[in-house]
C-alpha positions as CSV (number, residue, x, y, z in Angstrom):
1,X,3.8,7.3,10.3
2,X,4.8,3.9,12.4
3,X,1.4,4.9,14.2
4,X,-0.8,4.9,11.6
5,X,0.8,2.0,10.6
6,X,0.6,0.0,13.4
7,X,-3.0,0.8,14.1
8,X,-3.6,-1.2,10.7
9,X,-1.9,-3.8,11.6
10,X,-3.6,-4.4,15.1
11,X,-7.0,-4.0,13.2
12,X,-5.5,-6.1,10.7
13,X,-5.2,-9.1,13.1
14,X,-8.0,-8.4,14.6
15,X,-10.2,-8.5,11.9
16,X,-8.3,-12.0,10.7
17,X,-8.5,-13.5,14.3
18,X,-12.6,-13.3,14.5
19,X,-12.8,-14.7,10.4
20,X,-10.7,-17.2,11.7
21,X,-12.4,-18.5,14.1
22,X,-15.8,-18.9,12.1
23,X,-16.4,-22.5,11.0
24,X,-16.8,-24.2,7.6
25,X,-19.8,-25.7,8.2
26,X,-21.0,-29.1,5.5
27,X,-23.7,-31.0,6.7
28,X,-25.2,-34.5,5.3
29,X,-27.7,-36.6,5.6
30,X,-28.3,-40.2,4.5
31,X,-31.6,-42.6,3.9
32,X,-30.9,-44.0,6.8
33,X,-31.8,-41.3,9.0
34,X,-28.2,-39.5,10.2
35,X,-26.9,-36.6,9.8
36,X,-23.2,-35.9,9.8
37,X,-22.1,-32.2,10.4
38,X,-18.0,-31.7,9.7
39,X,-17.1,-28.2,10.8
40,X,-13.7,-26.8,9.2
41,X,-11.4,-24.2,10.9
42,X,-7.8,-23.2,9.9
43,X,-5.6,-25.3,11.6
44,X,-8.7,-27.8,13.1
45,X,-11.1,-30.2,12.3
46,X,-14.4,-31.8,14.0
47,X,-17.6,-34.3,12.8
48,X,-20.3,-35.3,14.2
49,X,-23.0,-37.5,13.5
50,X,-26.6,-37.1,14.4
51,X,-29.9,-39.4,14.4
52,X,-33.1,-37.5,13.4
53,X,-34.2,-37.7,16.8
54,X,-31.3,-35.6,18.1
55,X,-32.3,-32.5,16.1
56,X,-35.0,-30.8,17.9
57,X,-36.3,-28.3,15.5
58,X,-35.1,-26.5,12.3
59,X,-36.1,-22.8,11.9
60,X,-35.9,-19.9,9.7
61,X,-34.7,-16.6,11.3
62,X,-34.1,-13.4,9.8
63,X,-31.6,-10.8,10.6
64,X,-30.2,-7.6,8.9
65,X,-26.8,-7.3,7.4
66,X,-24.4,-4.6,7.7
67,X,-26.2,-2.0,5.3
68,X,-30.0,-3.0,6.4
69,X,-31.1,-5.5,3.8
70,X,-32.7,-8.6,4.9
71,X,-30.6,-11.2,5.4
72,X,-31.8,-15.2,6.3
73,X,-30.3,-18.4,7.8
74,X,-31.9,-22.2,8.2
75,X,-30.8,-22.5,11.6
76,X,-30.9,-26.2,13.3
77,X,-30.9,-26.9,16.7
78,X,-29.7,-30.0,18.6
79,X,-30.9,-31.6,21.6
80,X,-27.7,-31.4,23.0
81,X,-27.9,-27.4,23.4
82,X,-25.5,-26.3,20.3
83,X,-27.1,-25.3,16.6
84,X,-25.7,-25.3,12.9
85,X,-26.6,-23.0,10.4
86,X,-27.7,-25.2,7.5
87,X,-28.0,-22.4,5.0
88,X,-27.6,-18.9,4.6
89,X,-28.1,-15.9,1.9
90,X,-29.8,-12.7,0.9
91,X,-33.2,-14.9,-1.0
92,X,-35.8,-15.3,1.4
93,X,-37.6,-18.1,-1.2
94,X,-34.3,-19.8,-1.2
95,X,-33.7,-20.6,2.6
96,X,-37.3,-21.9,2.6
97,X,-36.6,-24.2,0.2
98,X,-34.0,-25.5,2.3
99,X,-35.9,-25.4,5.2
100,X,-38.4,-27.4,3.4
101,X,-36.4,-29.9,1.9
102,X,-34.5,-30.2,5.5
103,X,-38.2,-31.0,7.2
104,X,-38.7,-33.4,4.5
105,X,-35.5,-35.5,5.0
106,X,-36.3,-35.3,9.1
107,X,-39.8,-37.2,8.9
């Protein structure tokens, strides 16, 4: 019985560590042409702001989820090598939408 029991727990908290570690993500943008991205975790906090020129490109990629359905994200990428997800979800029309309205705000 302990175990069983401790093979839960290690899964347990090792499950929680990697949802732990994935970000809150809100980004913003204003009329005047910045962006600011604030990423959440537990216990920390950071912001950034961008200028339109430091976003290279915004695309939509597609991927599968864990029982084979398509799954989509608005992906951004910044000239300084990283990239936030702006959206996400399971409605393809949806994330281009974003994506649209995101291009939009950019020119």
């Amino acid at each position: 019985m302990p175990t069983v029991l401790s093979i839960f727990w290690a899964a347990g908290l090792g499950m929680a560590s990697h949802f732990l570690a994935v970000p809150c993500v809100k980004a913003e943008g204003d009329h005047a042409g910045s962006f600011h991205i604030e990423r959440r975790w537990l216990f920390r906090r950071g912001s950034q702001t961008l200028q339109r020129q430091d976003i290279a490109s915004a695309e939509l990629v597609e991927t599968k989820d864990s029982e084979g359905a398509p799954y989509f994200s608005v992906r951004a990428a910044v000239t300084a090598g990283w990239s936030v997800e702006i959206a996400e979800g399971s409605d393809k029309a949806q994330c281009e939408q974003v994506l649209k309205d995101f291009e939009a705000a950019l020119d």
